[in-house]
C-alpha positions in Angstrom: -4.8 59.5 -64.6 -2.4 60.8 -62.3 1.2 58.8 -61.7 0.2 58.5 -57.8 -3.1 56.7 -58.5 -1.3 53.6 -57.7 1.0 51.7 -55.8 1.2 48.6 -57.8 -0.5 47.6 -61.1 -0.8 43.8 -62.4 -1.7 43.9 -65.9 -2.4 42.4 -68.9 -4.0 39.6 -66.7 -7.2 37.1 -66.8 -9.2 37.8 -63.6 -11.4 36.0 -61.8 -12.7 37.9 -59.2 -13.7 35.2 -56.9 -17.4 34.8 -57.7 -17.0 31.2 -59.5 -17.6 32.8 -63.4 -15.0 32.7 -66.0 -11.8 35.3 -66.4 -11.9 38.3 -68.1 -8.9 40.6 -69.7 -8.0 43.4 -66.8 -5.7 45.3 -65.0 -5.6 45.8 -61.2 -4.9 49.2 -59.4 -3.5 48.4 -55.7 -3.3 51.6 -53.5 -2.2 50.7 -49.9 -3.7 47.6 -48.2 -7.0 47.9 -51.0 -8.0 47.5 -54.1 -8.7 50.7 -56.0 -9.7 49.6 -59.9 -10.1 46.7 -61.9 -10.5 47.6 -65.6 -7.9 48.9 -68.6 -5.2 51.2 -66.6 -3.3 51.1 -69.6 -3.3 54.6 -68.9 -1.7 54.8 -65.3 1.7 54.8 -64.1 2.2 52.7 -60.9 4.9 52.8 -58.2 5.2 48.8 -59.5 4.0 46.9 -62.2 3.4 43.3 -62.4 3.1 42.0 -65.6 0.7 39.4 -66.1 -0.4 38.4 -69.2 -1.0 34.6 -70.1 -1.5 34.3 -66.7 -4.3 34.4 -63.9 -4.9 37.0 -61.4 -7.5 36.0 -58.7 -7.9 36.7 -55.0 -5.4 35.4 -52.2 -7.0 31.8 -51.0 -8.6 31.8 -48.0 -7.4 28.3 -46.0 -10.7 27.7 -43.4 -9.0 24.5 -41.8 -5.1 24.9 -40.5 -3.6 24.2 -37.6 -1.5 27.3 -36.9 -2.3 28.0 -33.5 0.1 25.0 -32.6 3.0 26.4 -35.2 2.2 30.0 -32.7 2.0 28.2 -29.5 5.7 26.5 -30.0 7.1 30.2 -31.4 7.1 28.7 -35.1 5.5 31.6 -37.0 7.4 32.8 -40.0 7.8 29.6 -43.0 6.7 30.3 -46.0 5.2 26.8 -46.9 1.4 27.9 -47.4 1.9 31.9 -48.7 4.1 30.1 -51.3 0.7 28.1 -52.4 -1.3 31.4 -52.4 -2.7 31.2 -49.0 -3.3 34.8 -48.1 -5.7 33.8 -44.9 -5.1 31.1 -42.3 -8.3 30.2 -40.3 -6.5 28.4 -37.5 -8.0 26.4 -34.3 -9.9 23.3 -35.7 -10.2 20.2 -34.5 -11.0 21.2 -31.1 -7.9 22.9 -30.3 -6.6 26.3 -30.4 -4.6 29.1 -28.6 -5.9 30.5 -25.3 -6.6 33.0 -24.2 -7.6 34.4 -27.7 -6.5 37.7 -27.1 -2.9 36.9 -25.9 -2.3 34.4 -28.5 -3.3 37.2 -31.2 -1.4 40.0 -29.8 1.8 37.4 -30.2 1.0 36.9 -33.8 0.8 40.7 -33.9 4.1 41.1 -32.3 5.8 38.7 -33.8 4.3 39.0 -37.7 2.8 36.6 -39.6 3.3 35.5 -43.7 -0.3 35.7 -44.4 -3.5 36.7 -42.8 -4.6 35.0 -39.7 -7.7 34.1 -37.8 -8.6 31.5 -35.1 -11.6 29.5 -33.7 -12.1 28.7 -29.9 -10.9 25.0 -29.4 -13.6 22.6 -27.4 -10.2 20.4 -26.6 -8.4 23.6 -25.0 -11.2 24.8 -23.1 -12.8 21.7 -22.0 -9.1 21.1 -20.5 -8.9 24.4 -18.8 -12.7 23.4 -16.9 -12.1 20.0 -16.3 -8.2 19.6 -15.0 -9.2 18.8 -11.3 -12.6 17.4 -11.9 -13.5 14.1 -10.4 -15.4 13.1 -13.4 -14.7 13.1 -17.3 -18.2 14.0 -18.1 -18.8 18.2 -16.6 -21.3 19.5 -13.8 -23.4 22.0 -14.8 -21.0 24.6 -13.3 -18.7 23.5 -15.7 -20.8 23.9 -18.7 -21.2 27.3 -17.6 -18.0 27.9 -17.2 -17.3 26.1 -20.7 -19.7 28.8 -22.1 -18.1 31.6 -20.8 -15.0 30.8 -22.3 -16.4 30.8 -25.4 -17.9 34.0 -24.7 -14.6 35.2 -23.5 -13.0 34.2 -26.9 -15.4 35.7 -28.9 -15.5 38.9 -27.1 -11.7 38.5 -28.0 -11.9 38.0 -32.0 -12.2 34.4 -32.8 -14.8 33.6 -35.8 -16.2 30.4 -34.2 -15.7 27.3 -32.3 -14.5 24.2 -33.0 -15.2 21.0 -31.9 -13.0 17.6 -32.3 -13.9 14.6 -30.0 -10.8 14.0 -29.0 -11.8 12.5 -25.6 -14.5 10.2 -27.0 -16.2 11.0 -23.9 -18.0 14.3 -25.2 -21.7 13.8 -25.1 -24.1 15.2 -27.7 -25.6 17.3 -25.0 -22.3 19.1 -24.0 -21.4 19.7 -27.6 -24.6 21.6 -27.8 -23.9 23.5 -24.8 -21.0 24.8 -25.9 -21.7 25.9 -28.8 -25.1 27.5 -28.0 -23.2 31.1 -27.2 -21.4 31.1 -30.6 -24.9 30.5 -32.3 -26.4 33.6 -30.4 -23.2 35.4 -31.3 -24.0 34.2 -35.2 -20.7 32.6 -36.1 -19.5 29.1 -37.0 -18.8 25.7 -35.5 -16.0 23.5 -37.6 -15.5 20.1 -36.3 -13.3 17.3 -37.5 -16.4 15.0 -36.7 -17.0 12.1 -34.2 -16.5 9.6 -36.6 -14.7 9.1 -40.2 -14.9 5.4 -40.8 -17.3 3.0 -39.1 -19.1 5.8 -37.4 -19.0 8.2 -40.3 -22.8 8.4 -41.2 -23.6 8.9 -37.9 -21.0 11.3 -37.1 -22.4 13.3 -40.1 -26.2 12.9 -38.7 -24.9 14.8 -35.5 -22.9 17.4 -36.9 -26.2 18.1 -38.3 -28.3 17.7 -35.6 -25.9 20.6 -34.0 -26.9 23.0 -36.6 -30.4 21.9 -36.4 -30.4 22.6 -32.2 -28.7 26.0 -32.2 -28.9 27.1 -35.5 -25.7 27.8 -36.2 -23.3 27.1 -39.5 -21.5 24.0 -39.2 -18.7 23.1 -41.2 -17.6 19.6 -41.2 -14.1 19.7 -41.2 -11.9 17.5 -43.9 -15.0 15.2 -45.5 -13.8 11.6 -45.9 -14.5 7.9 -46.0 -11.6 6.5 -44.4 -11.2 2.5 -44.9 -12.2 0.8 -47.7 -15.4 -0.7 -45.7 -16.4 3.1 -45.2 -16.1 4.2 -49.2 -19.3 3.2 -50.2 -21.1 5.8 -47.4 -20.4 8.6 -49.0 -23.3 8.8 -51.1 -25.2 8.3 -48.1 -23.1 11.4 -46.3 -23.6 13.7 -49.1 -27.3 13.4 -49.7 -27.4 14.2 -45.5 -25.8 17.1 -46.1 -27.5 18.2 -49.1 -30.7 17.3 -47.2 -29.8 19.7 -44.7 -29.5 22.3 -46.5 -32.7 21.9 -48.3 -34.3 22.2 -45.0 -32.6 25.3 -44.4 -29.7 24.5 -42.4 -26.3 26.0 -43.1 -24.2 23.0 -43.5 -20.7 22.9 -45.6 -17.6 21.0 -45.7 -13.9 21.3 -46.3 -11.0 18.9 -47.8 -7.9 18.7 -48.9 -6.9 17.0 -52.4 -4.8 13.7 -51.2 -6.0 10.0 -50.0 -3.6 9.8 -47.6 -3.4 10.9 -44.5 -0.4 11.9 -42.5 -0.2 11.3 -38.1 2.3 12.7 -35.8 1.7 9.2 -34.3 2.6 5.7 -35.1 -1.3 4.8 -35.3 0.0 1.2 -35.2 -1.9 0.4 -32.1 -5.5 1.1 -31.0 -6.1 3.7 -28.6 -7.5 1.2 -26.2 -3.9 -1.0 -26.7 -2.1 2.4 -25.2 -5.0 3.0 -22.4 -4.5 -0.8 -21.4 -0.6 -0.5 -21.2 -0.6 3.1 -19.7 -2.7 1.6 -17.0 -0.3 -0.9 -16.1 2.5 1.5 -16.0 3.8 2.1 -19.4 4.7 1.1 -22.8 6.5 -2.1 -21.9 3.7 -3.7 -20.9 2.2 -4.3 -24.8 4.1 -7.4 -24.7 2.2 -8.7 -20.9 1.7 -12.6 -21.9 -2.4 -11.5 -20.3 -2.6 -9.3 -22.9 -0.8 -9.9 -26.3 -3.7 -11.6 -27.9 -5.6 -9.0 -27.4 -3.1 -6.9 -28.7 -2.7 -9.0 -31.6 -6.3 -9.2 -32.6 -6.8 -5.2 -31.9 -3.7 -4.9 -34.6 -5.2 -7.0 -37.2 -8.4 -5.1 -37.3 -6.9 -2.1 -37.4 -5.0 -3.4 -40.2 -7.9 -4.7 -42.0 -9.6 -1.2 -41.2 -6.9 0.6 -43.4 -7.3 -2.0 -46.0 -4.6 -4.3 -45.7 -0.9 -4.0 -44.2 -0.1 -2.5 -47.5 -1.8 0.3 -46.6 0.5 1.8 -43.6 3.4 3.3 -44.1 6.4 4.7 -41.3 7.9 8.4 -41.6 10.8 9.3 -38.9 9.4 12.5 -37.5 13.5 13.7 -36.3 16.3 11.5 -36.6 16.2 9.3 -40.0 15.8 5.8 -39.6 16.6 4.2 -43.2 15.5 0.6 -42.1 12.0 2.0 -41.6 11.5 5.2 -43.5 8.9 4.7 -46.1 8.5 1.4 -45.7 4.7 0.0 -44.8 3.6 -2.6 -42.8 3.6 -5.1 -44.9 7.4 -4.7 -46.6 8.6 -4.4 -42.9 6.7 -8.0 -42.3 8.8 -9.3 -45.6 11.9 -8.0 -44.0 11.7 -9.5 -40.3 9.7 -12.4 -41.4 7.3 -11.3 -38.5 3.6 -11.2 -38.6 1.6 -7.3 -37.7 2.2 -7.9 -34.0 5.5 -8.1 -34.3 5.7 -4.8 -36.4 4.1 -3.2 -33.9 5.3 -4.0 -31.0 9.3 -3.3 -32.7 7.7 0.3 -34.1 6.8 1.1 -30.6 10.1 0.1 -29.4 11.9 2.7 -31.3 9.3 4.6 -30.5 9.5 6.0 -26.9 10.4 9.2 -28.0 7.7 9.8 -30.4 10.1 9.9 -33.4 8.2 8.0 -35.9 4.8 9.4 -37.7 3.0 7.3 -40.0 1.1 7.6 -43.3 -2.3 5.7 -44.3 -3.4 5.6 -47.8 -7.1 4.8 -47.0 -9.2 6.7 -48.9 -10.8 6.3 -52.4 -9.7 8.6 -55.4 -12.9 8.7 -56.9 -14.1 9.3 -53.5 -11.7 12.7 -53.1 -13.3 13.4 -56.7 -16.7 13.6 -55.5 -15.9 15.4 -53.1 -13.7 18.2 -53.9 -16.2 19.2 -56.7 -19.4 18.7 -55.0 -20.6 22.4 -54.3 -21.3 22.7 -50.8 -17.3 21.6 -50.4 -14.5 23.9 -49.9 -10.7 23.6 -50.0 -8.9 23.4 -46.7 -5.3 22.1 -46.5 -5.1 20.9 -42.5 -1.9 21.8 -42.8 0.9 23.0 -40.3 3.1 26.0 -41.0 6.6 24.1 -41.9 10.6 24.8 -41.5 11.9 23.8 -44.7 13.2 20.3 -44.4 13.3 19.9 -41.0 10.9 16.4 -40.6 8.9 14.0 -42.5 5.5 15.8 -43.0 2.7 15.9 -44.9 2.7 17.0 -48.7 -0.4 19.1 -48.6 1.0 21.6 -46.0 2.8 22.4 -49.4 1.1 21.3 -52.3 -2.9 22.0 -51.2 -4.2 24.6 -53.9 -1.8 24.1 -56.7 -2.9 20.2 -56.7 -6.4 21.2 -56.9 -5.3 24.0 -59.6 -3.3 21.6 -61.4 -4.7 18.1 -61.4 -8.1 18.4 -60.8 -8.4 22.2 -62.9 -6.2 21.6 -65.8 -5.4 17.9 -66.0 -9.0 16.4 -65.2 -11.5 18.9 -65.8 -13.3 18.4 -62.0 -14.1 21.7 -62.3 -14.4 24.9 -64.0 -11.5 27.2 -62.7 -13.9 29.8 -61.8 -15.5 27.5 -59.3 -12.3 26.1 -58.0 -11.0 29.5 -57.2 -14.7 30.6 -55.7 -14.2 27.9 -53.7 -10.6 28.9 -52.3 -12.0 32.5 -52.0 -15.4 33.7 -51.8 -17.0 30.8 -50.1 -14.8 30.6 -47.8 -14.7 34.3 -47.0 -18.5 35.0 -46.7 -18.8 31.5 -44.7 -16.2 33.2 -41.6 -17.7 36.5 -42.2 -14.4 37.2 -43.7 -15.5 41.4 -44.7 -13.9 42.2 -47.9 -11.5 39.4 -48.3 -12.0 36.7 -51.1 -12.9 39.1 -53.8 -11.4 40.8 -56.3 -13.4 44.5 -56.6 -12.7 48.2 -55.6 -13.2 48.4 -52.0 -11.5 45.2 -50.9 -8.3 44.3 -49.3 -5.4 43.8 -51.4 -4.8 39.9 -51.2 -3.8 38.6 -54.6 -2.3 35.5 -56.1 -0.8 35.5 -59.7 -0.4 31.8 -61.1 0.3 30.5 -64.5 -3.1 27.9 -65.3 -0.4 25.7 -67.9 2.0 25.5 -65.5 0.6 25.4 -61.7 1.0 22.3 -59.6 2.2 20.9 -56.3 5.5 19.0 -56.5 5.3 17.8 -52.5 5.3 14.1 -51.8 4.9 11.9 -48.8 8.0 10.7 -49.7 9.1 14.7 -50.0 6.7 16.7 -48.8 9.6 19.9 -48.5 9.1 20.8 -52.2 7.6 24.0 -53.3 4.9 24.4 -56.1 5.2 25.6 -59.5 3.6 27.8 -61.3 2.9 30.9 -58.5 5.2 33.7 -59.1 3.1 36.1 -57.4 1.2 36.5 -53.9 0.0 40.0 -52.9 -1.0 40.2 -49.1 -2.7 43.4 -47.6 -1.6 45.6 -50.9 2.4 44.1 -50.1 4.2 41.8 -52.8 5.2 38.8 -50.1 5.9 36.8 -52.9 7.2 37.9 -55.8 8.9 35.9 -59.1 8.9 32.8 -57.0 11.1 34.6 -54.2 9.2 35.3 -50.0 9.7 38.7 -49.1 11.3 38.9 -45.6 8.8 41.1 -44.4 5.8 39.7 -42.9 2.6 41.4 -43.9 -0.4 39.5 -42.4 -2.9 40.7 -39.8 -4.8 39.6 -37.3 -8.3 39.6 -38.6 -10.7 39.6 -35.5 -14.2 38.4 -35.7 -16.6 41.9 -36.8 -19.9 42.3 -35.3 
């Protein structure tokens, strides 16, 4: 075997290739952006070597739910938060939002460079926005539809893998959900949507996320599976068994989540959205406190409260400036502090507030819950995460932490899973589920995506207290052939691509 065989060799390493079975003792022959040989290359002399015995070699992960597009949009596009946690592929525009038009917001990703891989959905939000912005009424014409569908068309034609769908109006009808997806069902991708409902609604938000696939045909992928409020916990059974039920019919139906019972909202979520609608309409925030209205407010509050679980259950992150009197305090210590009851909370939080300087952080879901969940087979791991300058604002710990929590705690510690499935389900599934050619394997023929992580060691060290904390454990991340992480240290380069949707 001839010295130029290849670029870089990682040896002495246990692969998994992806395919959910357990490792087995081989090296890895890397020549360009592909991988050449997986086998014994004791033989071969390499440009580079990456030594890697005692530790696991396995392909890049492949992150189906991120929020990217935004980090693009505001010229955010080169931290290293999610290539540290082996994220060789971002699937970005879920929700209902993403970049537009495709093709100019991938030719800036291209010109600027990206860490990892990157890919994008066609947003329902963005292009419902476009159509509607001098309509008379909230709820489109059939002219608009049409127009709606083109776009999606357009985007298509332009490289995005799917649409996405996220009810961020609450005024989207079944009917134009359908519609808009109908063309990226002929075209044979994917619809992701962070689904109508994940509390009080959830079943039924489940049932129509279904009935989608069931009326176009297409692959749905509900986007970050949860029961949110304690009420809510006991529906997941109920949730699953619809999904599995699906796809005993025959419908293509999947799910993503990330491994934390907290959530994280660039918003105070203190209020109710119809508390904010009320005082918008009456000229502005100052108006929570009308003497008409504070009742209502007060009663809206409590609810929401008791939605979460309790005033324990809420907890205030500054989003720029600090503000020690309030930073990681909840609801219920603040209350304590002021000797004030949930309105009162409120309505001070919203005071400071003007400038939308204060996020919040709810720990309503159930653990065992997120168990269920993360292992059940038709789940995948997604982080919904945000590409992140290092330090810069209070934010949520899996945009650092995502995949080594799962490798970590739910692998090693608690034995959820085999690793082979866990890494199958960071790779191949969901490669082939975004028609993602030749990524999310490890075999001769494929692109060069690679992580290296130590199985005794891995795990996230990101907080909601500090989310800015790297993992430990990945020394190694291979993208396109390229070592953009390598003994624990980012490469300045930037050695993603755009991957465009293949026919």
């Amino acid at each position: 075997m001839r010295a130029t065989d290849f670029d870089l060799v990682i040896s002495g390493g246990s692969v998994y290739d992806g395919g959910g079975g357990e490792g087995f003792r081989a090296d890895i022959g890397l020549s360009g952006d592909r991988i050449r040989a997986v086998g014994d290359l004791s033989a071969a002399v390499a440009g580079r070597t990456i030594d890697a015995t005692g530790l696991v070699v396995c392909p890049g992960f492949i992150d189906p739910h991120t929020h990217c597009h935004v980090d693009v949009d505001r010229g955010v596009l080169h931290c290293d938060n999610l290539l540290r946690q082996g994220i060789t592929t971002v699937i970005a525009g879920n929700c209902g939002g993403s970049g537009w038009p495709v093709a100019e917001h991938l030719a800036k990703v291209e010109q600027e460079g990206f860490k990892s891989n990157y890919a994008m959905l066609v947003g329902h939000h963005t292009v419902r926005r476009i159509v509607m912005e001098d309509a008379d009424s909230p709820w489109p014409t059939l002219e608009q539809t049409t127009a709606m569908q083109e776009m999606v068309r357009q985007g298509l034609e332009e490289g995005a893998l799917g649409v996405t769908v996220g009810y961020a109006q609450r005024r989207e009808t079944f009917e134009e959900i359908v519609a808009f997806t109908r063309p990226a069902a002929a075209a044979g991708t994917i619809y992701a949507s962070h689904i109508r409902s994940e509390d009080r609604g959830l079943l039924q938000a489940v049932a129509e996320a279904i009935e989608v696939a069931y009326h176009t045909g297409i692959a749905v992928q509900i986007s970050h599976l949860k029961t949110n409020g304690p009420a809510n916990w006991d529906k997941l059974d109920l949730a699953l068994e619809m999904i599995e039920g699906a796809a005993a019919m025959g419908l293509d139906v999947a799910a993503d989540r990330y491994p934390y019972t907290g959530w994280h909202g660039g918003s105070t979520n203190i209020m109710t959205p119809w508390c904010y609608e009320e005082a918008r309409k009456r000229g502005g925030r100052e108006h929570l406190k009308d003497p008409d209205i504070i009742e209502h407010f007060r009663r809206e509050v409590d609810d929401l409260l008791d939605g979460f679980g309790g005033p324990e259950r809420l907890m205030f992150t500054s989003l720029s400036e600090p503000d020690p009197e309030i930073d990681g305090r909840t609801v219920a210590e603040l209350m304590a502090l002021w000797d004030v009851e949930p309105i009162e909370v409120a309505l001070e939080i919203e005071r400071r507030n003007e400038d939308h300087r204060i996020g919040a952080v709810g720990f309503t879901m159930s653990e065992d819950n997120l168990r269920r969940i993360l292992a059940h087979p038709l789940v995948m791991i997604g982080t919904d995460a945000h590409l992140e300058v290092f330090g810069r604002t209070a934010t949520h710990p899996r945009n650092y932490g995502t995949y080594p929590r799962v490798l970590g705690r739910y692998v090693r510690e608690e034995g959820l899973m085999t690793l082979g499935e866990a890494i199958r389900k960071m790779t191949s599934m969901p490669a082939e589920r975004y028609g993602l050619r030749q990524r999310g394997r490890l075999r001769p023929g494929c692109f060069a995506d690679v992580v290296v992580f130590d199985p005794a060691t891995v795990i996230d060290n990101a907080t909601f207290a500090d989310a800015h904390q790297y993992p430990t454990g990945i020394p190694h991340v291979i993208v396109n052939g390229q070592v953009a992480v390598g003994n624990g240290v980012t490469a300045p380069e930037h050695f993603g691509r755009v991957l465009r949707r293949e026919e």
